[in-house]
C-alpha positions in Angstrom: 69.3 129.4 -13.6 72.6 128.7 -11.3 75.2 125.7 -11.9 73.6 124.7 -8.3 69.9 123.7 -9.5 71.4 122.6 -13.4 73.4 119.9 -11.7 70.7 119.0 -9.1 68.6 118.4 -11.9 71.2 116.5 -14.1 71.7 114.4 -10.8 68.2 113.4 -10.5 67.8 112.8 -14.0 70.8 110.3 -14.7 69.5 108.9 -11.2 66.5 108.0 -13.1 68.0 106.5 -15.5 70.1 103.8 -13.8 67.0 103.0 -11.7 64.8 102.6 -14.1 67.4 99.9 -15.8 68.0 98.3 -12.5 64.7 97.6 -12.0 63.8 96.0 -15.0 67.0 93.8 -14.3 66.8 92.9 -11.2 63.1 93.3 -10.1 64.1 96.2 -7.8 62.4 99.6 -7.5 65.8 101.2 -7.8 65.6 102.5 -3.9 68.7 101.3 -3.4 70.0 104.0 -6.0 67.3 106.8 -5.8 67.9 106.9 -1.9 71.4 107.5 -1.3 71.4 109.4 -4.6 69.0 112.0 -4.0 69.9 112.4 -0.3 73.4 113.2 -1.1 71.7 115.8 -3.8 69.8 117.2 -0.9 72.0 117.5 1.6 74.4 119.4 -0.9 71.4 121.9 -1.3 71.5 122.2 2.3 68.9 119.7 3.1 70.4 117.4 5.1 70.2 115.2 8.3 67.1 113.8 9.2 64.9 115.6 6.9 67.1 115.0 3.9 67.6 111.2 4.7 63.3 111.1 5.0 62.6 112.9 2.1 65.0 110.7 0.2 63.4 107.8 1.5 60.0 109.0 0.7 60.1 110.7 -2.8 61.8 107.2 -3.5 58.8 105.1 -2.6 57.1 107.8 -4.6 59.6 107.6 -8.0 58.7 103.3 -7.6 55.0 103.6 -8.3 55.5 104.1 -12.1 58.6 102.3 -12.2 56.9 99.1 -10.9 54.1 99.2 -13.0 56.8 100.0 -16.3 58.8 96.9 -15.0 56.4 94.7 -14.1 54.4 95.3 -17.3 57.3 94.2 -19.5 58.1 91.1 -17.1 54.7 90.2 -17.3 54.4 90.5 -21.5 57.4 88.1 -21.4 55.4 85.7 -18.9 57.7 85.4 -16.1 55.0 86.5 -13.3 53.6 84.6 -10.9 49.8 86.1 -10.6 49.1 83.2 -7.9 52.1 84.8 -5.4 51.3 87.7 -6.3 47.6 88.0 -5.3 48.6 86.6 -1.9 51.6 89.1 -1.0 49.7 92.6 -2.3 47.5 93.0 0.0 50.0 91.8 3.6 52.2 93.9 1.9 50.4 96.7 1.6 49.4 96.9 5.0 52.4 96.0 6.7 54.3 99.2 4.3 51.6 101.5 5.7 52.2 101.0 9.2 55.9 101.2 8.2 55.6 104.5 6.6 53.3 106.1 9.4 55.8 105.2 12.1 58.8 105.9 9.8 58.7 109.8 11.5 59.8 108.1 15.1 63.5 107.0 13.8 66.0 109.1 12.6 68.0 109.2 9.3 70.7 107.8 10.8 68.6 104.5 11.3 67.0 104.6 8.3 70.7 104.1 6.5 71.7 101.7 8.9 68.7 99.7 8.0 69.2 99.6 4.4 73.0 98.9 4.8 72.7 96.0 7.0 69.8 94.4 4.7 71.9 95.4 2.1 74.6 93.1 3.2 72.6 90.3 4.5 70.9 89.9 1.7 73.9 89.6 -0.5 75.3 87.3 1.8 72.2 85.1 1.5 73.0 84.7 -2.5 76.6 83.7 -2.6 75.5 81.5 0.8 71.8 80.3 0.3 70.5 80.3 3.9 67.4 81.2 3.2 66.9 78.9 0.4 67.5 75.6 2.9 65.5 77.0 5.1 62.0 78.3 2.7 62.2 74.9 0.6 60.8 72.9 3.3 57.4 75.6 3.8 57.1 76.7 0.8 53.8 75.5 0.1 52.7 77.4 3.4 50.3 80.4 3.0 51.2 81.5 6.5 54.9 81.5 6.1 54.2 83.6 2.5 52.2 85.7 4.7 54.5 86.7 7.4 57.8 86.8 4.9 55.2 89.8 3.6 54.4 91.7 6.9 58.8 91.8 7.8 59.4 92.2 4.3 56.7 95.3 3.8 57.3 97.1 6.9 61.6 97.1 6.3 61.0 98.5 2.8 58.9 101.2 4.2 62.3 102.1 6.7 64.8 101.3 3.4 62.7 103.7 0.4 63.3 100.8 -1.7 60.3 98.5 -4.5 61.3 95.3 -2.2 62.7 93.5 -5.1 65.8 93.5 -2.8 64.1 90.9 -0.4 61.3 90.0 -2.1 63.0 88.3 -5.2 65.5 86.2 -3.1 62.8 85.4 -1.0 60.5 84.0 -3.8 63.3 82.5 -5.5 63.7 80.2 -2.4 60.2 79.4 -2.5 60.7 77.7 -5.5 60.2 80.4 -8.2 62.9 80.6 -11.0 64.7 83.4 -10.9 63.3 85.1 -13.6 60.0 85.0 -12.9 61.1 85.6 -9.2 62.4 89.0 -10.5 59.2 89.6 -12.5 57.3 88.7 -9.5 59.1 90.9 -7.5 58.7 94.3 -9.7 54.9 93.6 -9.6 55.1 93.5 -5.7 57.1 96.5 -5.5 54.2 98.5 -6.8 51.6 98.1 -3.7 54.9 98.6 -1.5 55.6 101.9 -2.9 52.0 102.8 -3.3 51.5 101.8 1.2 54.7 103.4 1.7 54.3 106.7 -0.2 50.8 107.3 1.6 52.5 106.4 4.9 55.2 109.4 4.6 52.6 111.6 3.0 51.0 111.8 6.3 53.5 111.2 9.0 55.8 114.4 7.2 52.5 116.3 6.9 53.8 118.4 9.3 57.0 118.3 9.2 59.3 121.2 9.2 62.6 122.3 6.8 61.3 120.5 4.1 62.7 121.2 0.4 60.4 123.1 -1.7 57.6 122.1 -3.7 57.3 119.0 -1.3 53.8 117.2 0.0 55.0 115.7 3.4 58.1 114.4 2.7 57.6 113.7 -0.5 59.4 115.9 -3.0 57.6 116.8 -6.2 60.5 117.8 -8.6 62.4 114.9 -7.8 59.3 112.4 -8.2 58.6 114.0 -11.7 61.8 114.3 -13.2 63.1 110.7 -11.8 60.4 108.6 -11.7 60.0 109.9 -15.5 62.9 108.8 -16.8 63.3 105.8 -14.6 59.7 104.6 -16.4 61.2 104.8 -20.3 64.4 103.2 -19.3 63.0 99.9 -16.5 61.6 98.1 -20.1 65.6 98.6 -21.3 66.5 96.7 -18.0 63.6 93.8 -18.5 65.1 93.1 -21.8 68.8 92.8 -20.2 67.3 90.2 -18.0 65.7 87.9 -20.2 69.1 87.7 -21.9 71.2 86.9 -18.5 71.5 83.5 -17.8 69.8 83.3 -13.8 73.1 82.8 -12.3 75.0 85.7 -13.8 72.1 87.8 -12.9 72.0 86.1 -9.3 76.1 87.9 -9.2 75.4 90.9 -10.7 72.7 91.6 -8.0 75.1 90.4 -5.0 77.7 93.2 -5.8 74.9 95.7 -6.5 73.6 95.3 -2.6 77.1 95.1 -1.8 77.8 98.9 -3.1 74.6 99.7 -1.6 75.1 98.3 1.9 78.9 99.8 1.9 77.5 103.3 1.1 74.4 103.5 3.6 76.5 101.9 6.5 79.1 104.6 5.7 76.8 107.3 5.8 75.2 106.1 9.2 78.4 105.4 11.1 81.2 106.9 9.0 81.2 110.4 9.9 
């Protein structure tokens, strides 16, 4: 066994760690660590470019199956989720990933970092300035306007690898849900979003060529076991963080966490 694969593996596993914990804290999947993570792992295995970027994107839609259900379960026992929002985002959501993931094979990796880095940014911009908020108070009794945040919202998180949480929590939270249950909301939305999206790159890499081993379209296996393992004991840890946060200090710590996010995915995209 060479230092090579021993650190590839202790990269994915301390990977799944700190996603799991960020998505019980901040209603993420823990994309927004799994994908620039495990494409930087790739790409040092010689796996990189578009194919590394994809598969990173993928396997991380993947890893966020079990880590939703672990995080929404334990946001759930602590009653901060909203079954009512819920039940009308799943299934837009679901369809709007799917159609995402399918045509996910037209752009290249390139886009698909710029994507998540420009959300990234936006997004934290939207919580230190609430934008968003002044606009959503005034419909946010509307189905329609629930609706149609769910078609944008699924079919970018397809492009980004990430749960949604990133643009689904803020987005609930200016319809009027607290932020904690926003966040609990938003795990248990993540789940039919990675579920859409993993099906979507299952097919569209079907045939894909210079794949990693082990990999089912461009979903990589080892990675999806050994992170999305971890991630699953570790997202009730995060849950438990939350609940102890007052909402605006968590509000902050998820700012600078896109921040990071949106600095190292625009750099990768444009910086070299």
């Amino acid at each position: 066994m060479n230092s090579e694969f021993i650190s590839f593996v202790a990269g994915l596993l301390l990977t799944g760690a700190l996603s799991g914990i960020l998505a019980g804290l901040l209603g993420i999947g823990g994309g927004g660590i799994i994908v620039p993570a495990l494409a930087l792992a790739l790409a040092a295995m010689g796996y990189g470019g578009n194919v590394g970027q994809h598969v990173a994107v993928a396997t991380s839609l993947a890893i966020i199956i079990p880590i939703g259900i672990s995080s929404a379960r334990s946001h759930y026992m602590k009653g901060a989720l909203d079954i009512p929002t819920l039940k009308l985002w799943a299934p837009v959501i679901f369809l709007a990933t799917l159609a995402g993931g399918l045509s996910a094979g037209f752009f290249s990796g390139k886009v698909l970092q710029a994507v998540l880095g420009f959300m990234a940014f936006f997004i934290a911009a939207n919580i230190f300035l609430p934008f968003q908020q002044r606009l959503m108070s005034r419909i946010q009794g509307s189905s329609i306007a629930h609706r149609v945040c769910a078609v944008v919202i699924g079919y970018l998180c397809a492009l980004m690898g990430t749960g949604g949480g990133a643009l689904t929590v803020p987005t609930l939270a200016a319809f009027g849900l607290s932020m904690h249950t926003a966040v609990g909301t938003g795990a248990a939305i993540g789940v039919p979003i990675a579920i859409a999206g993993t099906l979507g790159f299952l097919i569209s890499g079907w045939n894909a060529t210079g794949l990693p081993p082990f990999s089912l379209g461009y979903i990589n296996l080892p990675a999806l076991v050994l992170i999305g393992g971890v991630a699953s004991l570790t997202a009730p840890m995060g849950a438990k963080l939350a609940h102890n946060l007052p909402a605006k200090t968590l509000k902050k710590v998820f700012a600078v966490f896109l921040i990071v996010v949106g600095v190292s995915m625009l750099w990768a995209a444009f910086g070299r």
